[in-house]
C-alpha positions in Angstrom: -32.4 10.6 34.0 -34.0 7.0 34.4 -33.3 4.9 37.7 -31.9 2.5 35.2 -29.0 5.2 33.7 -28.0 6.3 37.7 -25.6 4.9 39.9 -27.2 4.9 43.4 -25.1 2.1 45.6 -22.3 2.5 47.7 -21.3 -1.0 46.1 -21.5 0.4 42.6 -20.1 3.5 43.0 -16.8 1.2 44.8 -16.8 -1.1 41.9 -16.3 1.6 39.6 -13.2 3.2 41.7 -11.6 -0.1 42.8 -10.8 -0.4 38.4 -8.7 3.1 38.9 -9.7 3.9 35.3 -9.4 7.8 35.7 -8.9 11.1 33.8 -9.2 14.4 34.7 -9.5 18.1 33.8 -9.4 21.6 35.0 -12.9 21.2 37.2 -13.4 17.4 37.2 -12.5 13.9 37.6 -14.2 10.8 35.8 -13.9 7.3 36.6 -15.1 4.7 34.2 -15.6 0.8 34.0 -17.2 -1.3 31.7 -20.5 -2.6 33.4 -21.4 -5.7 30.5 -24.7 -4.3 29.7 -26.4 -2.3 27.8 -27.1 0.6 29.9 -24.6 3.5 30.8 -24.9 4.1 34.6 -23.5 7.8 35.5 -23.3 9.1 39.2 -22.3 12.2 40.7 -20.2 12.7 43.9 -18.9 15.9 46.0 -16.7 15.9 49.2 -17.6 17.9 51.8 -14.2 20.2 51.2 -16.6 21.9 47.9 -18.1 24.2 50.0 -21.8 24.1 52.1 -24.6 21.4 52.0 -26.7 24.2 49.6 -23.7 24.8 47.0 -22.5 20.9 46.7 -26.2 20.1 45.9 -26.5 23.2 43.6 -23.8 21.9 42.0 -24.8 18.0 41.4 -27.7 19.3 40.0 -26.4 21.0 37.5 -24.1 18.0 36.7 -27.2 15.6 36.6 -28.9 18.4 34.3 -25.7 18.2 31.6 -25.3 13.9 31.9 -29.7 14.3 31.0 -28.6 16.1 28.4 -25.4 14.0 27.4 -26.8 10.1 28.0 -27.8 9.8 24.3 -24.0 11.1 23.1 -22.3 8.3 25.5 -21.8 4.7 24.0 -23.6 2.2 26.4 -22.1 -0.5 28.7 -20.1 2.0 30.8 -20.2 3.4 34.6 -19.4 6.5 34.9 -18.7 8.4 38.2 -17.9 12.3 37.8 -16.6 14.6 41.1 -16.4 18.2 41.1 -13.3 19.7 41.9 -13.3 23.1 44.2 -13.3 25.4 41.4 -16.1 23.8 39.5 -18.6 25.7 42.3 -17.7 28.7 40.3 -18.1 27.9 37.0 -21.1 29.3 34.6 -23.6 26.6 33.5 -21.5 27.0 29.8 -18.3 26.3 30.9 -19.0 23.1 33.2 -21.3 22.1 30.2 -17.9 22.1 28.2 -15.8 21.0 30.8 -18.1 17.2 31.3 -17.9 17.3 27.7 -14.4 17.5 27.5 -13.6 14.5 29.9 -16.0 12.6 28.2 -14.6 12.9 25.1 -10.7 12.7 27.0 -12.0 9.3 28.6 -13.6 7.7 25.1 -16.9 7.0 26.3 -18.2 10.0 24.0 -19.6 8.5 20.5 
């Protein structure tokens, strides 16, 4: 994923929850808020409750791998924030791959 698609800031990533624009599934949570640009901006965060340093960055990988995968699906303008829940650490690469598509879909940021 591009520097431009990622949320990196603390600032951005407080922007997006302060809107409380939320939905949730089985194994995630997504926040959203418009961002008035162009580009969709999607980062990924874990508490420290999911597990070790090694599994909570095992699993944010294989988010980022999926949102690579998804960017082009997603209408632009958005910023997107997605957190594993506990169980998501157990989940094959297939079912989380369904599960972020489902919340996308859920949230109406999938085209």
């Amino acid at each position: 994923m591009d520097k431009k698609n990622r949320l990196r800031k603390n600032m951005e990533f407080r922007k997006v929850y302060k809107v409380r624009k939320n939905f949730w599934n089985r194994n995630l949570i997504l926040y959203i808020r418009k961002n008035g640009t162009e580009e969709t901006r999607i980062g990924v965060t874990i508490t420290r409750k999911v597990g070790n340093a090694v599994v909570r960055n095992k699993l944010k990988r294989r988010i980022k791998e999926l949102n690579n995968a998804y960017i082009a699906d997603l209408k632009s303008g958005y910023d997107i924030v997605v957190i594993p829940k506990k169980n998501a650490v157990d989940l094959p690469f297939k079912d989380l791959k369904s599960a972020l598509k489902h919340i996308y879909k859920l949230s109406g940021v999938w085209r």
